[in-house]
C-alpha positions as CSV (number, residue, x, y, z in Angstrom):
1,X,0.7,-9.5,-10.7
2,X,-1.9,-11.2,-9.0
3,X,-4.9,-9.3,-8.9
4,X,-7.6,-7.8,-6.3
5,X,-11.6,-8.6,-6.3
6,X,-13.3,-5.5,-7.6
7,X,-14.1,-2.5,-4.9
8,X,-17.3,-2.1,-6.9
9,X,-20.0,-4.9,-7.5
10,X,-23.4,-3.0,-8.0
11,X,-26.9,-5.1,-8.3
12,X,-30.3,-3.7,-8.3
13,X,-31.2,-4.7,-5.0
14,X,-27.7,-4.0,-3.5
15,X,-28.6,-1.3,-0.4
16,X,-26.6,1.7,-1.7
17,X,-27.8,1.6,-5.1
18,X,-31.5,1.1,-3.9
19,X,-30.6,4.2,-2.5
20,X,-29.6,6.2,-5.5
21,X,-32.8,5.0,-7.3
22,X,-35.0,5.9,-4.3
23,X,-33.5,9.5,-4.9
24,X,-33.6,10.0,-8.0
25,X,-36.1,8.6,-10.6
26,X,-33.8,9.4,-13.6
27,X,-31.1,7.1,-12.0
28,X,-33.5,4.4,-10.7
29,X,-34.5,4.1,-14.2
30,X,-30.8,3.9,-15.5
31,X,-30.2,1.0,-13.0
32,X,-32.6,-0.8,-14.6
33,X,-31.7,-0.4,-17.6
34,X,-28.0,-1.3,-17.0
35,X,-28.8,-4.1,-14.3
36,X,-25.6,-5.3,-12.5
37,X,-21.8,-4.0,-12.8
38,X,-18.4,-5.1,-11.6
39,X,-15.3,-3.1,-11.7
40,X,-12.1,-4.7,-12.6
41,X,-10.1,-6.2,-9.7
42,X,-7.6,-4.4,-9.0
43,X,-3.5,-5.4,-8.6
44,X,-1.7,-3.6,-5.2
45,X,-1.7,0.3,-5.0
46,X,1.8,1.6,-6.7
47,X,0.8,-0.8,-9.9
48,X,-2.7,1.3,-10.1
49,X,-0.7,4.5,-9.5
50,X,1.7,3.4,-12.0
51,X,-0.7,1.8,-14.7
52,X,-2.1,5.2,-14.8
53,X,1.1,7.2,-15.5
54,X,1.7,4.8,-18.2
55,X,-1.7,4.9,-19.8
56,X,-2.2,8.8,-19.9
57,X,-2.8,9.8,-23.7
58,X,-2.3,7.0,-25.1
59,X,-4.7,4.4,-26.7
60,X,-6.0,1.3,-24.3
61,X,-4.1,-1.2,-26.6
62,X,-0.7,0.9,-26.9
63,X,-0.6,1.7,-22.9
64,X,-1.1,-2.4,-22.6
65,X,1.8,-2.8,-24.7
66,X,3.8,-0.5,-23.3
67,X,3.1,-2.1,-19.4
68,X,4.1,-5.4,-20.5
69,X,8.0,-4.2,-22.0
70,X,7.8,-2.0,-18.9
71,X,7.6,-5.2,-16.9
72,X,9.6,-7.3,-19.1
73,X,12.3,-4.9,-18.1
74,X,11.8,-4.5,-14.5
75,X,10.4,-7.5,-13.9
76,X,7.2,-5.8,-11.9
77,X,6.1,-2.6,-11.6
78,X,7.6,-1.7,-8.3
79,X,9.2,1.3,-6.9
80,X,12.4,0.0,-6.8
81,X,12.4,-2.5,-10.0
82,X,11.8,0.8,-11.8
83,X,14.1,3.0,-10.5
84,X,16.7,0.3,-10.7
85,X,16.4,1.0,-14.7
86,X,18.0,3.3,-16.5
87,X,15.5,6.6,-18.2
88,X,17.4,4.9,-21.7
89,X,16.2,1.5,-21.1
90,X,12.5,2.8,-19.8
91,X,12.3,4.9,-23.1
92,X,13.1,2.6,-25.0
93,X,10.3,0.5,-23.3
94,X,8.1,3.1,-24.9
95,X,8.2,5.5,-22.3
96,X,8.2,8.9,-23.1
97,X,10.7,11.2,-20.9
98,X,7.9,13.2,-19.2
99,X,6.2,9.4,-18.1
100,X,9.7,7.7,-17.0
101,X,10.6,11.1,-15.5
102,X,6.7,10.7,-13.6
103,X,7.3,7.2,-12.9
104,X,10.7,7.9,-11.3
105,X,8.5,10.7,-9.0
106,X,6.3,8.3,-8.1
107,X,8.8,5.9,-6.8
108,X,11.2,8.0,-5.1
109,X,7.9,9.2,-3.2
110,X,7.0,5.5,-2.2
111,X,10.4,4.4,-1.0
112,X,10.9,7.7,0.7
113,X,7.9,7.4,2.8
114,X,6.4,10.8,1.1
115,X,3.4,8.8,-0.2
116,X,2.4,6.0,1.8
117,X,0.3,4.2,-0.3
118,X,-0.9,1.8,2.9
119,X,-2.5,4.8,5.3
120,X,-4.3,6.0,2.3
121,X,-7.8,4.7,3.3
122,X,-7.3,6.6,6.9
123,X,-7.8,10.2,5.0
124,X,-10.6,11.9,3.3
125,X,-10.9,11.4,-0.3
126,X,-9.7,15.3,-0.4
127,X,-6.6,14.2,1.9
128,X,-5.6,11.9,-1.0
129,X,-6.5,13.5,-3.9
130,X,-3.4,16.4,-2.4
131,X,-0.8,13.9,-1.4
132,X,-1.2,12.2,-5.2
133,X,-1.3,15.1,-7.2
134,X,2.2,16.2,-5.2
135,X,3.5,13.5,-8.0
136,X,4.7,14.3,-11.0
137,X,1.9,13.6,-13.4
138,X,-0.8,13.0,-11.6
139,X,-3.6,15.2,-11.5
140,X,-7.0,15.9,-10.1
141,X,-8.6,13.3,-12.4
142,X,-6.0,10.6,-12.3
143,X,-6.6,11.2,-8.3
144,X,-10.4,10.5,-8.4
145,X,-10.4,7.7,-10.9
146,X,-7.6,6.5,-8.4
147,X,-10.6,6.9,-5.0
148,X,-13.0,5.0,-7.2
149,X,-11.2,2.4,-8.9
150,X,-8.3,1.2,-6.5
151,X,-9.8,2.3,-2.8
152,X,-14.0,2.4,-3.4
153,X,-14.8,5.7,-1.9
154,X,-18.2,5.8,-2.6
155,X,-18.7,9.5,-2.7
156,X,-16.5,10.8,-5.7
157,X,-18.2,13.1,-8.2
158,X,-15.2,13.5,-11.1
159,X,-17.1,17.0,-12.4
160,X,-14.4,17.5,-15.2
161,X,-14.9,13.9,-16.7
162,X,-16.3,14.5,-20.2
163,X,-17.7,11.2,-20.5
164,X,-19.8,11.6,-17.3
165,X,-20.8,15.3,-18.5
166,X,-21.8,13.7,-21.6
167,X,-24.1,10.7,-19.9
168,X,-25.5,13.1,-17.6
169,X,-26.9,15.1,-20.6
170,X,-28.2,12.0,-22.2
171,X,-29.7,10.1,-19.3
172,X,-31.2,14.0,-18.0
173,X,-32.7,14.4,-21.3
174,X,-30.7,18.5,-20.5
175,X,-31.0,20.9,-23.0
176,X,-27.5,22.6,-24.0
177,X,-25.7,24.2,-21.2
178,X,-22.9,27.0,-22.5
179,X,-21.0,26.0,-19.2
180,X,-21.0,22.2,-19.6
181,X,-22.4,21.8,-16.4
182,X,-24.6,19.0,-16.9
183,X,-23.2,16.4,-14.3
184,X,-23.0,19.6,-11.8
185,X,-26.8,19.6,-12.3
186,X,-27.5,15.8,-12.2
187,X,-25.5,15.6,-9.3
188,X,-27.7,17.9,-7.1
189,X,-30.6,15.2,-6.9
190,X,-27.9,12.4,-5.2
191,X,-27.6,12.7,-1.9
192,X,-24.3,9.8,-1.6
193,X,-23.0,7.6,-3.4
194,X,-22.0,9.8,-6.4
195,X,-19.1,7.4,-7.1
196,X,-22.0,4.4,-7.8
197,X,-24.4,6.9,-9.7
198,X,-21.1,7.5,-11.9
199,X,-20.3,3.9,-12.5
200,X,-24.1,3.5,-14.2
201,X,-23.2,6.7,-16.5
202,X,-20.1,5.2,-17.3
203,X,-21.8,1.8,-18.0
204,X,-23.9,3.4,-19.8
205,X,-22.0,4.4,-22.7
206,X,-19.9,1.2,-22.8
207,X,-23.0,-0.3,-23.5
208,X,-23.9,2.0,-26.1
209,X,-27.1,3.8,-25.1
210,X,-25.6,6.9,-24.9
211,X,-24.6,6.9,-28.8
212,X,-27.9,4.7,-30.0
213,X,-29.5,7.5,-31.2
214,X,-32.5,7.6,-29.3
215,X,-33.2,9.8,-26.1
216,X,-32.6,8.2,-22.8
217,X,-36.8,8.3,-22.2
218,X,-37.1,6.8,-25.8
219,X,-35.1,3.7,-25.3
220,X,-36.0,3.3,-21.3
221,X,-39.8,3.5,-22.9
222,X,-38.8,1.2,-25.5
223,X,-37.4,-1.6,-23.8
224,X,-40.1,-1.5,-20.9
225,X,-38.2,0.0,-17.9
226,X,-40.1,1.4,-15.5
């Protein structure tokens, strides 16, 4: 599968992030602190779609072995190399019958003209997020991961993504919230780009600041950034 250059490469100094930091303090800090970031690059659209099927519940290494048998089989992940298999051969792939069952969904969609994966980026993210989650096991989530990470919409807030709820807290320095809302709250001081300020919360746990143990003014104090 050849692969995509990444919808998101975020510097410093790029325009829309200046503009997040200009906004909000908090996340102008953050910035620095996390520097530059690069999504992965990204194969067509059905292999996204379909990558993320496979992948639901499942641990990063299993979902990658999984894929690859998937495509041994099929010999791409394609709507029509996978519906040409049988749901025994996909299972035994490592499939479980609610993801071939999805999988099969997704295709039929495709190939039907249902979902057409190329007009995509001539709706509003709101436009897509309802013609994906008309598939079979795709959801709200899946749907906005999917605006981000495969078409770059720049303005997607994912409100029920416990991993941003969780950065928000730290990088807010928020007190406990009964209703969880901490990205809700964060969110209120960006004006755009909520998809970019989410990248930097993300990035900032897979670098491990989030879990370090110290408050997000501690270590920004601590390692100088103003």
């Amino acid at each position: 599968m050849k692969l995509g250059k990444p919808v998101f490469e975020l510097h410093p100094n790029e325009p829309r992030v200046q503009a997040l930091a200009s906004a909000d303090p908090r996340m102008s800090r953050l910035i620095a602190l996390i520097g530059s970031l690069a999504t992965k690059p990204q194969g067509p659209l059905f292999t996204e779609l379909a990558r993320s099927i496979i992948s639901q519940q499942i641990s990063v290494k299993a979902a990658s072995t999984i894929r690859g048998r998937v495509i041994e089989l099929a010999g791409e992940l394609a709507p029509a190399a996978l519906l040409a298999q049988s749901d025994a051969d996909l299972r035994a792939a490592g499939l479980s019958t609610s993801k071939v069952a999805y999988l099969k969904d997704l295709s039929d969609k495709v190939l039907s003209g249902q979902l057409d994966l190329d007009r995509l980026q001539e709706l509003t993210d709101e436009e897509v997020i309802a013609k994906l989650i008309s598939v079979k096991g795709i959801g709200r989530w899946s749907a906005e991961m999917f605006l981000i990470f495969a078409l770059g919409r720049e303005h997607v807030v994912s409100y029920g993504d416990a991993g941003l709820q969780r950065a928000a807290k730290w990088v807010y320095d928020m007190e406990e919230r009964a209703d969880r809302k901490y990205l809700q709250q964060a969110a209120a001081g960006w004006p755009s780009y909520g998809s970019i300020a989410s990248l930097y919360l993300w990035e900032s746990i897979n670098q491990g600041h989030v879990d370090s143990g110290e408050t997000f003014t501690e270590r920004a104090d601590r390692l100088k950034i103003d």
